[in-house]
VMD Tcl script that builds the backbone (N, CA, C; Angstrom):
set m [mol new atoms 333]
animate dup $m
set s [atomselect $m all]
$s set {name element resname resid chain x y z} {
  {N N UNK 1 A 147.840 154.375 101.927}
  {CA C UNK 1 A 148.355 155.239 102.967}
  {C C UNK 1 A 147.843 154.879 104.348}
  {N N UNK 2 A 146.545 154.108 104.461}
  {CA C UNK 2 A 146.278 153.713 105.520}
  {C C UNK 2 A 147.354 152.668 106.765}
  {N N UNK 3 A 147.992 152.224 105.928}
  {CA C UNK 3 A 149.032 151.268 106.832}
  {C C UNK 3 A 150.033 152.489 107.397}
  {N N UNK 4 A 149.801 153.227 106.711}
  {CA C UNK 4 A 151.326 154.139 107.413}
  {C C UNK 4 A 150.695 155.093 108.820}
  {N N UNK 5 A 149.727 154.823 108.870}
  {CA C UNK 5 A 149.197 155.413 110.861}
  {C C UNK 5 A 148.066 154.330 110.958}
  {N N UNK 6 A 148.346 152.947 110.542}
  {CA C UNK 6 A 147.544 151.957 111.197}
  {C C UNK 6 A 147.135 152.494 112.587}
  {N N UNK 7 A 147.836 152.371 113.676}
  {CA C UNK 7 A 147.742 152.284 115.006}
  {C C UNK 7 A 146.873 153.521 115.563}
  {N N UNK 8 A 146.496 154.483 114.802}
  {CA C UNK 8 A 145.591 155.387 115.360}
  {C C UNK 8 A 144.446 155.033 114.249}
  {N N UNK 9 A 144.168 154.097 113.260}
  {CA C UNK 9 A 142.715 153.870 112.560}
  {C C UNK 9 A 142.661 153.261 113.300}
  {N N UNK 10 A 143.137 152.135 114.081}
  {CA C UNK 10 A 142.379 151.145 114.678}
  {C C UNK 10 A 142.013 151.627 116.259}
  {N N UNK 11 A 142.863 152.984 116.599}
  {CA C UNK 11 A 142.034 153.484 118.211}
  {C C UNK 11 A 141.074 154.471 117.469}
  {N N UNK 12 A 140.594 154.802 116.244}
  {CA C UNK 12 A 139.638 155.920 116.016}
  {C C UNK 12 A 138.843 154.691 115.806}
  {N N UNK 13 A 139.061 153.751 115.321}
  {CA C UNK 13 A 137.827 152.456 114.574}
  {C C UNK 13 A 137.417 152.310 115.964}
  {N N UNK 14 A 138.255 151.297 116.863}
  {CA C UNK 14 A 137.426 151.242 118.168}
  {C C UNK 14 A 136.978 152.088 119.012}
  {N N UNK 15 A 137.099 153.478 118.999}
  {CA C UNK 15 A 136.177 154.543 119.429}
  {C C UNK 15 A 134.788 154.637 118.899}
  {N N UNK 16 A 134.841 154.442 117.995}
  {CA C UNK 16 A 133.475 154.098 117.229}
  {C C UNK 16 A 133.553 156.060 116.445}
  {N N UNK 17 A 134.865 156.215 115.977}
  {CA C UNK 17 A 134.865 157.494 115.313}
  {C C UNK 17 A 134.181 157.392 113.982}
  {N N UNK 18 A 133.063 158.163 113.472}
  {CA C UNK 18 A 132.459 158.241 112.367}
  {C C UNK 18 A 133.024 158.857 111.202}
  {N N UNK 19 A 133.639 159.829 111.592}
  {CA C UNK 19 A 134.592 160.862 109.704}
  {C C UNK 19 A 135.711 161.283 110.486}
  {N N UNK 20 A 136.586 161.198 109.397}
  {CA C UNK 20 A 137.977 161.900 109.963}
  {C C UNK 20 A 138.455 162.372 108.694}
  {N N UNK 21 A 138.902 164.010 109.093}
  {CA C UNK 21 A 138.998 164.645 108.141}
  {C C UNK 21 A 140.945 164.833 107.978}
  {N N UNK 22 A 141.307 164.551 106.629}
  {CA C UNK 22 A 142.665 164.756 106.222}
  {C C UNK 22 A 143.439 165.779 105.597}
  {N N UNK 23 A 144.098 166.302 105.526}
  {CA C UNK 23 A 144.811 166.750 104.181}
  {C C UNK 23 A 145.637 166.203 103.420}
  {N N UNK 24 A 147.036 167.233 103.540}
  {CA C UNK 24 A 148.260 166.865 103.355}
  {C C UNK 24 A 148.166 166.612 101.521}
  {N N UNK 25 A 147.135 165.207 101.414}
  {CA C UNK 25 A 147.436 165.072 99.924}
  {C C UNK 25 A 146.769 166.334 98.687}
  {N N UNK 26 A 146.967 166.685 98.035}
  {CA C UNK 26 A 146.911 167.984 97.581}
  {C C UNK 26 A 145.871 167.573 96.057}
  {N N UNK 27 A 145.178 166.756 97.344}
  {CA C UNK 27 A 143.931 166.543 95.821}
  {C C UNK 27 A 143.066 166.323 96.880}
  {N N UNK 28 A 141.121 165.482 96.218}
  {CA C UNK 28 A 140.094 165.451 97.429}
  {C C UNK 28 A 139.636 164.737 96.804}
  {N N UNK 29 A 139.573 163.372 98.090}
  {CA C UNK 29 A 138.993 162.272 98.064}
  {C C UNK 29 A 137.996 161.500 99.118}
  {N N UNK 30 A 136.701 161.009 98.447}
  {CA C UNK 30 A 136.033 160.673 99.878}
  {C C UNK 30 A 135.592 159.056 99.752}
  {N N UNK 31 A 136.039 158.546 100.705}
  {CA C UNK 31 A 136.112 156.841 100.930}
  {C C UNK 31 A 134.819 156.568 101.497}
  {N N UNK 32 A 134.144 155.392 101.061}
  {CA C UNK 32 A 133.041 154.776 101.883}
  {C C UNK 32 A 133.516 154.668 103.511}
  {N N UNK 33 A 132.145 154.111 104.183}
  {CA C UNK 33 A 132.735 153.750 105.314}
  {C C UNK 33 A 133.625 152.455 105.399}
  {N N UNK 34 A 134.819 152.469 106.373}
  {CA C UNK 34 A 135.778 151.281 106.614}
  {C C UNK 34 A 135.830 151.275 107.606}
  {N N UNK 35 A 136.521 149.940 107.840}
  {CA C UNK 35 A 137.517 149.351 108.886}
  {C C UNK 35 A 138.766 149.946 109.143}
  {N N UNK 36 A 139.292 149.613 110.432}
  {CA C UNK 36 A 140.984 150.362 110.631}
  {C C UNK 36 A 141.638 150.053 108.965}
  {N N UNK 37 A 141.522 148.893 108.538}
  {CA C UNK 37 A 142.105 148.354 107.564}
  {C C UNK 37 A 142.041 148.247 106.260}
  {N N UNK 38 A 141.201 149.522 105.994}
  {CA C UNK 38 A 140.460 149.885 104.527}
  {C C UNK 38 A 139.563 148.845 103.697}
  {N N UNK 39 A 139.076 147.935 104.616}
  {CA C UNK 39 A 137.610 147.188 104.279}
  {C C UNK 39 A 136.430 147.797 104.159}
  {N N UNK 40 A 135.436 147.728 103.426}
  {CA C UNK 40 A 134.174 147.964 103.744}
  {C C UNK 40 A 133.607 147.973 104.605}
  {N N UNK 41 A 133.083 148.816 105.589}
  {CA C UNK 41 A 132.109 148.316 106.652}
  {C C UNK 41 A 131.200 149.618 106.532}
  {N N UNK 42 A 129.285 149.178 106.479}
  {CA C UNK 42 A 128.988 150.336 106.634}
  {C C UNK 42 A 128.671 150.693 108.485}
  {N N UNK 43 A 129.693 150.216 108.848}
  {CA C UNK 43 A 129.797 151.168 110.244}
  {C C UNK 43 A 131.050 151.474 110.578}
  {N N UNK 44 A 131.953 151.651 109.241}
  {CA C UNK 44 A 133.383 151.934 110.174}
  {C C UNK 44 A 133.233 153.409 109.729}
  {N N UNK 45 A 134.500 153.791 109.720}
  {CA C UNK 45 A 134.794 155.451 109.789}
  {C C UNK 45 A 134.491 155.554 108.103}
  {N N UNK 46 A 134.053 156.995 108.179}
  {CA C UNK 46 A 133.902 158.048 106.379}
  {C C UNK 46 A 135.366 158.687 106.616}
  {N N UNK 47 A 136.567 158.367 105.427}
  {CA C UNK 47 A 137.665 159.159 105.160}
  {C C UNK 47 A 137.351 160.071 104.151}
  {N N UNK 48 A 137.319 161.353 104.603}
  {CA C UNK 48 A 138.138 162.965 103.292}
  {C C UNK 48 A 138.932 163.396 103.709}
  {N N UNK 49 A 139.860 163.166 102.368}
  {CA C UNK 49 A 140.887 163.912 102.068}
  {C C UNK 49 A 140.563 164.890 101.543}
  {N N UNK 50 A 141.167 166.329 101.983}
  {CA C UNK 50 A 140.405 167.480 101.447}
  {C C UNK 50 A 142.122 168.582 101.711}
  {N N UNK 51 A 142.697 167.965 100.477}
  {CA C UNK 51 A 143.407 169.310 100.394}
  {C C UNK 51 A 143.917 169.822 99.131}
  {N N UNK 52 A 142.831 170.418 99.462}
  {CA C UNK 52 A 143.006 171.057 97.732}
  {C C UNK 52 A 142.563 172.586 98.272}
  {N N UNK 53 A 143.374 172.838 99.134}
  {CA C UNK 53 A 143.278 175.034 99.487}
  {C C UNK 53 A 144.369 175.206 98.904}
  {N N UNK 54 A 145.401 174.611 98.473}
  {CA C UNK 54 A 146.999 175.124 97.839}
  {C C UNK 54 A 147.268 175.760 96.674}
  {N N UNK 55 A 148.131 175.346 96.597}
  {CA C UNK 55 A 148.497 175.956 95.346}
  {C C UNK 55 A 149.102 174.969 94.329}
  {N N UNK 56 A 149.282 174.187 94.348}
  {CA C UNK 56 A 149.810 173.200 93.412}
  {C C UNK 56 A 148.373 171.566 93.623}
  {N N UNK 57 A 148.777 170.854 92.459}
  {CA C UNK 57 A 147.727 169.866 92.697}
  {C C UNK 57 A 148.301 168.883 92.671}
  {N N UNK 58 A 148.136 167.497 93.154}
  {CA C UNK 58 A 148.936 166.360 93.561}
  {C C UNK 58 A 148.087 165.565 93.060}
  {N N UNK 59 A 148.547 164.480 91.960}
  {CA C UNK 59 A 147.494 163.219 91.146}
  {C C UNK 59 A 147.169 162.000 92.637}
  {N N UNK 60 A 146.122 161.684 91.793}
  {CA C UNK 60 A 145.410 160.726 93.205}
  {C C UNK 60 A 146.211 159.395 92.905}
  {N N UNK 61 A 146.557 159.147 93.931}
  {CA C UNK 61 A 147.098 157.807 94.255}
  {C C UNK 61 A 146.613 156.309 94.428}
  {N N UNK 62 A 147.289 155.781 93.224}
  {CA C UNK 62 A 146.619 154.846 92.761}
  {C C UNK 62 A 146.804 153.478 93.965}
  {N N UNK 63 A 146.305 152.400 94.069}
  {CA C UNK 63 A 146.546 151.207 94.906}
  {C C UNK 63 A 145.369 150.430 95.818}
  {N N UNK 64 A 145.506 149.574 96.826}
  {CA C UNK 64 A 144.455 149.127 96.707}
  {C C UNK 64 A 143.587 149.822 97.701}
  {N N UNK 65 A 143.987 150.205 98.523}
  {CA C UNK 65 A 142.632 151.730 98.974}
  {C C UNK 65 A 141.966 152.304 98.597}
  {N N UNK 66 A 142.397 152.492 97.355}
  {CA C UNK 66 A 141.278 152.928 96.291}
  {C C UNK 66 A 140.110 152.283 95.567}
  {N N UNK 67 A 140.233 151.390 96.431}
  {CA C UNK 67 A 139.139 150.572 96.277}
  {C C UNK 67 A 138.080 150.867 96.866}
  {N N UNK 68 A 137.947 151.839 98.151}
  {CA C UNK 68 A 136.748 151.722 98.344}
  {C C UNK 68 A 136.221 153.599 98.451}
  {N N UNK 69 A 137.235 154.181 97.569}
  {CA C UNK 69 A 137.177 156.020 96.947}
  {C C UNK 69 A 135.712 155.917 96.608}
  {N N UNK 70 A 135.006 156.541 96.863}
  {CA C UNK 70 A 133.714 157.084 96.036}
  {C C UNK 70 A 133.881 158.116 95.190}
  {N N UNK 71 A 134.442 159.007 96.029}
  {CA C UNK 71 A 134.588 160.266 94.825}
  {C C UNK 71 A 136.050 161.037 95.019}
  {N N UNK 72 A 136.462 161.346 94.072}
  {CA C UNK 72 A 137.831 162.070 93.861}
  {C C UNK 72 A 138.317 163.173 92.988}
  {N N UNK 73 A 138.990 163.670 92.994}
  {CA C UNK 73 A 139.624 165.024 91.762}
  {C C UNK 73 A 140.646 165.413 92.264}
  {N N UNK 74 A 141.796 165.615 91.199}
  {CA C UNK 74 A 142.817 166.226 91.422}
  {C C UNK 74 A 142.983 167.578 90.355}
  {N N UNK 75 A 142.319 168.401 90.372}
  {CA C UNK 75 A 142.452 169.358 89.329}
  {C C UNK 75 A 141.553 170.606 89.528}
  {N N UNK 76 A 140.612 170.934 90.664}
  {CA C UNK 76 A 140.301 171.491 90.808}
  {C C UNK 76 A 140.084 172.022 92.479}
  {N N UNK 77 A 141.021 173.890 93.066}
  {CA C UNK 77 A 140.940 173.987 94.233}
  {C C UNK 77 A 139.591 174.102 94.788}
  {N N UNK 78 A 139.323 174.042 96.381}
  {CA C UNK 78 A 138.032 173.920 96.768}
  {C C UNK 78 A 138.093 173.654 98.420}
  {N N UNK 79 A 137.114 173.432 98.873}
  {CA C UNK 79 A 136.942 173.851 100.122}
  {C C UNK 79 A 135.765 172.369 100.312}
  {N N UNK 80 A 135.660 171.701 101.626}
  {CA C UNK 80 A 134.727 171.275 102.368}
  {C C UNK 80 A 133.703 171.347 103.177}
  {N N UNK 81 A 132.924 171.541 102.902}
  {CA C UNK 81 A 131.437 172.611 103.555}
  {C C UNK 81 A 130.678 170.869 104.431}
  {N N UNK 82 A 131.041 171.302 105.595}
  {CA C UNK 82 A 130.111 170.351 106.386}
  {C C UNK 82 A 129.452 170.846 107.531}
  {N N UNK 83 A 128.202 170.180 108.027}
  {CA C UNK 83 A 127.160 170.678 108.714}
  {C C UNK 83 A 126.801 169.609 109.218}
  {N N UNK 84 A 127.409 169.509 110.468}
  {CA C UNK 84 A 127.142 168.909 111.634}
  {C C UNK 84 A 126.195 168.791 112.506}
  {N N UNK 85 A 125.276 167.842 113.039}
  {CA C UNK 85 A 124.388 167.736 113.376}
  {C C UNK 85 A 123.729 166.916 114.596}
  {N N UNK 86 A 122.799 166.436 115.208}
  {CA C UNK 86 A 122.436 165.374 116.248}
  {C C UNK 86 A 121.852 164.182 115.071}
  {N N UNK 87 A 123.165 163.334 115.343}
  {CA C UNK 87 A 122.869 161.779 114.601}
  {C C UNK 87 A 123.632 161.909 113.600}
  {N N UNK 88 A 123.806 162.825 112.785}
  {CA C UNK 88 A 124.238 162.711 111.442}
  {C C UNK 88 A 124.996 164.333 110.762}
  {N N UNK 89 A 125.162 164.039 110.015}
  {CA C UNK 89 A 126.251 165.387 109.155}
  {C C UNK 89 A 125.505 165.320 107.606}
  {N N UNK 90 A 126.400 166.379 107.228}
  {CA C UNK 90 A 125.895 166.559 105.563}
  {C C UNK 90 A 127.030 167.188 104.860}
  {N N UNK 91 A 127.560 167.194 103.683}
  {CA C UNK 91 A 129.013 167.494 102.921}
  {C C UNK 91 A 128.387 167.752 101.943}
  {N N UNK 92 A 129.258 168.715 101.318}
  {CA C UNK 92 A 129.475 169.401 100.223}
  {C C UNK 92 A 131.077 170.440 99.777}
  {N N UNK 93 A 131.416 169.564 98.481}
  {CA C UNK 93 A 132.680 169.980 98.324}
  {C C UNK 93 A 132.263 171.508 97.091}
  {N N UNK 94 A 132.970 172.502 98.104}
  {CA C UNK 94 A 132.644 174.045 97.476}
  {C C UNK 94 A 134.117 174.317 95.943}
  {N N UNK 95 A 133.293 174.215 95.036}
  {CA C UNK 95 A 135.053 174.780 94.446}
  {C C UNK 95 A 135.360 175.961 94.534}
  {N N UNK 96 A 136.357 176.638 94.347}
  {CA C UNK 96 A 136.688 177.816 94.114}
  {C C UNK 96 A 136.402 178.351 93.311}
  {N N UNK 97 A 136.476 179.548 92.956}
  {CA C UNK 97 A 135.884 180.744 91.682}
  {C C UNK 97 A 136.840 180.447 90.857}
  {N N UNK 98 A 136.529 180.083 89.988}
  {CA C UNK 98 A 137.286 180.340 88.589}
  {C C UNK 98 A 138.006 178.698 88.224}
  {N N UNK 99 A 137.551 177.734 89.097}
  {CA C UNK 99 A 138.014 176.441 89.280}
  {C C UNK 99 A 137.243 175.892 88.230}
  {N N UNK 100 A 137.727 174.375 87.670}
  {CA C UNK 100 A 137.389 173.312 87.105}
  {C C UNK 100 A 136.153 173.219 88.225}
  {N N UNK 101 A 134.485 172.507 87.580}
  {CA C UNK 101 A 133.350 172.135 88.431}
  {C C UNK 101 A 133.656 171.432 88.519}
  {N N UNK 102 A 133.220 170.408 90.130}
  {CA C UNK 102 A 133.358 169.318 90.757}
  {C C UNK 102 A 132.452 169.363 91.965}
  {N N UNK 103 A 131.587 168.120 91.548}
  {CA C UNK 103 A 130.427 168.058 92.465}
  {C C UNK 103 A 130.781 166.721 93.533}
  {N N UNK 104 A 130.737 167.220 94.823}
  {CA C UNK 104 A 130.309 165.962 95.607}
  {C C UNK 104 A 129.549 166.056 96.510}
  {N N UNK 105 A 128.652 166.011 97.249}
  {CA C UNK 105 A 127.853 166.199 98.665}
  {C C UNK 105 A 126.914 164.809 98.658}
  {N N UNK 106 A 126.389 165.172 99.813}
  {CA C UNK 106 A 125.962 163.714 100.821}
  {C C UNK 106 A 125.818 163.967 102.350}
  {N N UNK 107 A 125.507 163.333 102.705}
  {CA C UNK 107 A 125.590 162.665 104.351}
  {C C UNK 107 A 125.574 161.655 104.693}
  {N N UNK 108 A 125.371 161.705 105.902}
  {CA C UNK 108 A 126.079 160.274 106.588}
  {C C UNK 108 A 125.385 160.125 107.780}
  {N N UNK 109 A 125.145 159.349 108.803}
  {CA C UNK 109 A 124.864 158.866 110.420}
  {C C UNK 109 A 125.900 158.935 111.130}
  {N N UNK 110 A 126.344 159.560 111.964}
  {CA C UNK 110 A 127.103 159.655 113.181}
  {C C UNK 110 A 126.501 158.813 114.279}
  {N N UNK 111 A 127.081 157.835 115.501}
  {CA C UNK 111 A 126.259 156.726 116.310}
  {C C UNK 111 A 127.043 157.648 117.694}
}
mol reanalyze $m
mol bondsrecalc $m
mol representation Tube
mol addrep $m
């Protein structure tokens, strides 16, 4: 999915943007850091996809972006708990009551 708004990863990449937060896809997924171009870099941007507040659930999409997913689920609703900070952030994906468990949290460096 990254090729389909190339032209704003590569003005958030050269901003030197650290996380950018998504929806739309109706599941939650969190990518290492990349390049505009879904390479590895540990100084490009942290992608989550985080939409899973709905009501229906959408299977994760397979291809080669998914190459650099760390963590994912499509089966359980939930929420994104982040805590923003000087230098750096911290995540934690909240599920909902009565949801399938699904653990992810972490942080990261903001420059």
């Amino acid at each position: 999915f990254l090729y389909q708004l190339q032209p704003l990863y590569e003005l958030l990449d050269e901003q030197g943007v650290d996380v950018v937060l998504a929806g739309h896809e109706h599941n939650y997924q969190r990518f290492a850091p990349m390049d505009a171009f879904g390479r590895a870099d540990p100084d490009g941007l942290r992608l989550f996809i985080v939409g899973t507040g709905g009501d229906t659930y959408g299977d994760l999409p397979e291809g080669e972006v998914a190459m650099n997913r760390e963590a994912a689920q499509d089966r359980s609703f939930g929420v994104l708990r982040m805590v923003l900070g000087d230098g750096g952030y911290s995540f934690e994906f909240v599920t909902a009551p009565g949801e399938r468990d699904f653990t992810d949290a972490g942080e990261g460096e903001c420059v």
